[in-house]
C-alpha positions as CSV (number, residue, x, y, z in Angstrom):
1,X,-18.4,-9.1,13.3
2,X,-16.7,-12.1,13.2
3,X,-13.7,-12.4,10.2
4,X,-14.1,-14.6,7.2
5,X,-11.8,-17.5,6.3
6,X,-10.0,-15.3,4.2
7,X,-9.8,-11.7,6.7
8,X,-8.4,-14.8,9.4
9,X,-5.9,-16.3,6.8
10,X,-4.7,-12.7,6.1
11,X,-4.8,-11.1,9.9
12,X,-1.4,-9.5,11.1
13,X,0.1,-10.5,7.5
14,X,-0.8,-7.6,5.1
15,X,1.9,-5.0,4.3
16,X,1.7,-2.9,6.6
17,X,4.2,-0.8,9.5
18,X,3.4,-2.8,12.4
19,X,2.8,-6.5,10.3
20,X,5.8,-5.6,8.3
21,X,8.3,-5.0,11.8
22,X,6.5,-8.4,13.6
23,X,7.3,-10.5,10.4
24,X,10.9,-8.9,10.5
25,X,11.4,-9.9,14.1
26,X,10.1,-13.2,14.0
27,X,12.5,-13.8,11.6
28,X,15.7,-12.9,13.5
29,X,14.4,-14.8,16.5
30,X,13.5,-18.0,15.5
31,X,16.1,-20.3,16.7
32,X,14.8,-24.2,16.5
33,X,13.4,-25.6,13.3
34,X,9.4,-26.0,13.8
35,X,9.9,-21.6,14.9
36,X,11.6,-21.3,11.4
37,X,9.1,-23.6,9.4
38,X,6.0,-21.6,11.0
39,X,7.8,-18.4,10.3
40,X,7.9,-19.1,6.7
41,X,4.8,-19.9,6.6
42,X,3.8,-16.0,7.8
43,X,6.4,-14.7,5.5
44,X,5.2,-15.9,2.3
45,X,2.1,-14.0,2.8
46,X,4.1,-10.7,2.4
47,X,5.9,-12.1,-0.6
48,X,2.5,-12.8,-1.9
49,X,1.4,-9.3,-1.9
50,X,4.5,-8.0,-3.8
51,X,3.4,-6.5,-7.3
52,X,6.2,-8.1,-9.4
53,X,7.7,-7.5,-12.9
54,X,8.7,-10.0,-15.5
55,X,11.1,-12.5,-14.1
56,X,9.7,-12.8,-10.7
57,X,11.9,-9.3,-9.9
58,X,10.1,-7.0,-7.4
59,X,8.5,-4.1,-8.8
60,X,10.2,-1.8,-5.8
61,X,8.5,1.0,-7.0
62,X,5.1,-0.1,-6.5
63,X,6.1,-1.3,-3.2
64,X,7.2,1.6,-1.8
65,X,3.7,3.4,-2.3
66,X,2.0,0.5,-0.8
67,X,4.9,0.4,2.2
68,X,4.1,4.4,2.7
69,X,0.8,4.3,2.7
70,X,0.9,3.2,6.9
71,X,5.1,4.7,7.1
72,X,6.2,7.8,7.3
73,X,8.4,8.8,3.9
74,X,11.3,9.9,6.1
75,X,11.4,6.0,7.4
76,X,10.4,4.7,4.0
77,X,14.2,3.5,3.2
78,X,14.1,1.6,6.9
79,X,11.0,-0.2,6.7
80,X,11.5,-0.9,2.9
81,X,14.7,-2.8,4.3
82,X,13.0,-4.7,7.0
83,X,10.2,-6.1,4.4
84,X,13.1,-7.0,2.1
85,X,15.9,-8.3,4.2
86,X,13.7,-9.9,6.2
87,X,12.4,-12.0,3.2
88,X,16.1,-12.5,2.2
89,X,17.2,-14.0,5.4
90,X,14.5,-16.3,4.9
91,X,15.6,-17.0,0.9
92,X,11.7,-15.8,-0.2
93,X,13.8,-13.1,-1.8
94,X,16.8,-13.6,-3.4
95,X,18.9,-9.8,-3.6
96,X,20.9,-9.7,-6.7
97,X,24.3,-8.2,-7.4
98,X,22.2,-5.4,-9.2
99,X,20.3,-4.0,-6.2
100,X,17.4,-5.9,-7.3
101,X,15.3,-8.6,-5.7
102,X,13.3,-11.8,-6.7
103,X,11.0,-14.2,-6.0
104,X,13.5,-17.6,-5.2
105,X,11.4,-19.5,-7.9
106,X,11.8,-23.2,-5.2
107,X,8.6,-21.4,-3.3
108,X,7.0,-20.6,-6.1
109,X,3.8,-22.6,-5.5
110,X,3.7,-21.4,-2.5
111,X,3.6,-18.0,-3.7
112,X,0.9,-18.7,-6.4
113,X,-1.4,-19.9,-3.5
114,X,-1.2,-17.1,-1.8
115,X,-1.6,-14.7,-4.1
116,X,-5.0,-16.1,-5.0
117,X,-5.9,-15.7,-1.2
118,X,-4.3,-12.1,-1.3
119,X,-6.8,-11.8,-5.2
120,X,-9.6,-12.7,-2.7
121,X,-9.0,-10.8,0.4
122,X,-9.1,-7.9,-2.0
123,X,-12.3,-8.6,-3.7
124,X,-13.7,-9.3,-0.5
125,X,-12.5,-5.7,0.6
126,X,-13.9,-4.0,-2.5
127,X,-17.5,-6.0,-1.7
128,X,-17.2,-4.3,1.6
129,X,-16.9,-1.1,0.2
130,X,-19.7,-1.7,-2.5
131,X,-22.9,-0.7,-0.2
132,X,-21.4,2.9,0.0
133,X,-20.0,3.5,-3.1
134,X,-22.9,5.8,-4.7
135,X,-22.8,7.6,-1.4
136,X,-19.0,7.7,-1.3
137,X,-18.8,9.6,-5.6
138,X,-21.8,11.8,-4.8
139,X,-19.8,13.2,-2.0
140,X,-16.6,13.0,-4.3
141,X,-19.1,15.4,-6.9
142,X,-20.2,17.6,-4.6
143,X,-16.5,18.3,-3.2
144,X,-16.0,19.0,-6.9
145,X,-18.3,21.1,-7.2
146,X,-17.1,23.2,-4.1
147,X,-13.7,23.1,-5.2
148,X,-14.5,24.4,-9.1
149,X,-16.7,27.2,-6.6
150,X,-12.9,27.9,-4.4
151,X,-15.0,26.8,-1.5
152,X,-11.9,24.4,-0.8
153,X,-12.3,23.9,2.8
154,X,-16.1,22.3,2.1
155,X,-14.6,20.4,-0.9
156,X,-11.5,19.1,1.1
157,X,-14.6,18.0,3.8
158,X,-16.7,15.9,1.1
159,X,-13.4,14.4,-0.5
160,X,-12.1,13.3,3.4
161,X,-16.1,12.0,3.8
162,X,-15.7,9.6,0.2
163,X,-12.8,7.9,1.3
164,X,-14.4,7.2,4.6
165,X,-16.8,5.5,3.1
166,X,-15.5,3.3,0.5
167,X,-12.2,5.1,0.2
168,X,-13.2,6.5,-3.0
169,X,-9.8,6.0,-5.3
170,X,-10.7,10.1,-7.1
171,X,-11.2,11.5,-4.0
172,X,-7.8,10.0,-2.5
173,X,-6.2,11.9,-5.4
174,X,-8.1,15.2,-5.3
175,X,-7.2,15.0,-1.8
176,X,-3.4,15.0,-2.7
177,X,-3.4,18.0,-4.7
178,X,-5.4,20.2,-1.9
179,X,-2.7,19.1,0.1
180,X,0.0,19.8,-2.0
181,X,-1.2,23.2,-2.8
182,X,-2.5,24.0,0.6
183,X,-5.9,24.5,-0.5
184,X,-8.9,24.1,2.2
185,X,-6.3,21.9,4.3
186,X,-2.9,23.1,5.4
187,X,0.3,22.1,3.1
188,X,1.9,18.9,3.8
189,X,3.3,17.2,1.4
190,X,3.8,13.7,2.9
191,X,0.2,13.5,3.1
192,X,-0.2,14.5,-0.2
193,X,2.1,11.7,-1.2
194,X,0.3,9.3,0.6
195,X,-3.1,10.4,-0.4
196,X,-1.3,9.8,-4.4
197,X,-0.1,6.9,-3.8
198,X,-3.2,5.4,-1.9
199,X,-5.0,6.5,-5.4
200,X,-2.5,4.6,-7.8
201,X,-3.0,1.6,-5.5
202,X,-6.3,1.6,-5.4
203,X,-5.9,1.8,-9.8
204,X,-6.2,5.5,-10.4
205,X,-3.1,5.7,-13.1
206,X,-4.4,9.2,-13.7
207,X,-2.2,10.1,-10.5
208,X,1.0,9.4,-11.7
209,X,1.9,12.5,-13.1
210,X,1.1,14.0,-9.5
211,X,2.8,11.8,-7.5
212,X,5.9,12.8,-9.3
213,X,5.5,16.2,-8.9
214,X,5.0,16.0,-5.3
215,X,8.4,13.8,-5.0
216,X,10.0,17.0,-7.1
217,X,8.9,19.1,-4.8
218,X,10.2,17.3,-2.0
219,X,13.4,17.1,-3.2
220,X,13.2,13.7,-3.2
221,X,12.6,12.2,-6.6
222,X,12.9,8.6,-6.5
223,X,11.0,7.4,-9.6
């Protein structure tokens, strides 16, 4: 199928593991001018598709769970530093004294603009998604159903089939507790975290309570 004007704008730019590294090489290899210039022009793409806070600061929690949706959490702290440093060598991001980073307000437009390409790109995803939504909750009900019956391994199988096909935000989360608990899948709590955090990004607020109990129960609170 051949990619819109926006899936082509975005290509090899979105946040994730393998975008994230080529973004972070280009930028310590650029030597001459016109490299750096065309790097910068990639680059602002990813700062585009930071959630920020007031102030133009990044919002570094909601960046990790998009970050660790595609990285492992063991390598969340390295990848997290390529997307960031990277973006500071480059003055996108400006690190402050307190740990924190922000938006250098000088590209500013240039971040506005692309964050109504990013706005697009999304809807254009969640149009995608439309044609099999109804088919995507009535296998999230069924795999309710199942589950409420402890027939767990036949729920965890309809909740897997939703977010195949329209990556159905409940059944991401529903999915994270089964694999938190072990139930009709085996326990791993990474991919319960990721399952979490693929919920809240997708808008399912519902699953912040959960994704801070997995973190406690990794040991690894970071909220």
């Amino acid at each position: 199928m051949e990619q819109t004007k926006i899936e082509a704008m975005m290509d090899g730019k979105t946040l994730t593991k393998e975008n994230i590294l080529k973004m972070y090489q280009m930028v310590q290899n650029a030597s001459d001018a016109e490299e750096k210039k065309n790097v910068m022009k990639h680059s602002v793409f990813f700062v585009g598709q930071l959630p920020l806070k007031e102030n133009h600061r990044v919002d570094l929690k909601k960046t990790e769970r998009i970050v660790n949706l595609t990285v492992e959490y063991e390598n969340l702290d390295i990848w997290m530093n390529y997307l960031l440093e990277g973006l500071c060598t480059q003055t996108l991001l400006l690190k402050k004294e307190n740990g924190f980073y922000e938006v250098n307000t000088r590209y500013e437009k240039s971040v506005m603009k692309v964050k109504k390409i990013v706005k697009a790109y999304q809807m254009e995803l969640e149009q995608s998604r439309e044609a099999s939504m109804p088919k995507a909750k009535k296998m999230y009900q069924m795999g309710t159903k199942y589950y409420h019956d402890g027939d767990y391994e036949e729920a965890a199988a309809c909740f897997l089939h939703a977010v195949d096909l329209a990556e159905y935000r409940m059944a991401y989360y529903s999915l994270a507790m089964m694999y938190m608990d072990g139930k009709g899948v085996e326990v791993s709590l990474p991919e319960a975290l990721r399952c979490v955090r693929q919920a809240l990004v997708m808008g399912a607020l519902i699953a912040e309570p959960l994704e801070r109990n997995i973190l406690s129960r990794m040991g690894a609170e970071r909220l």
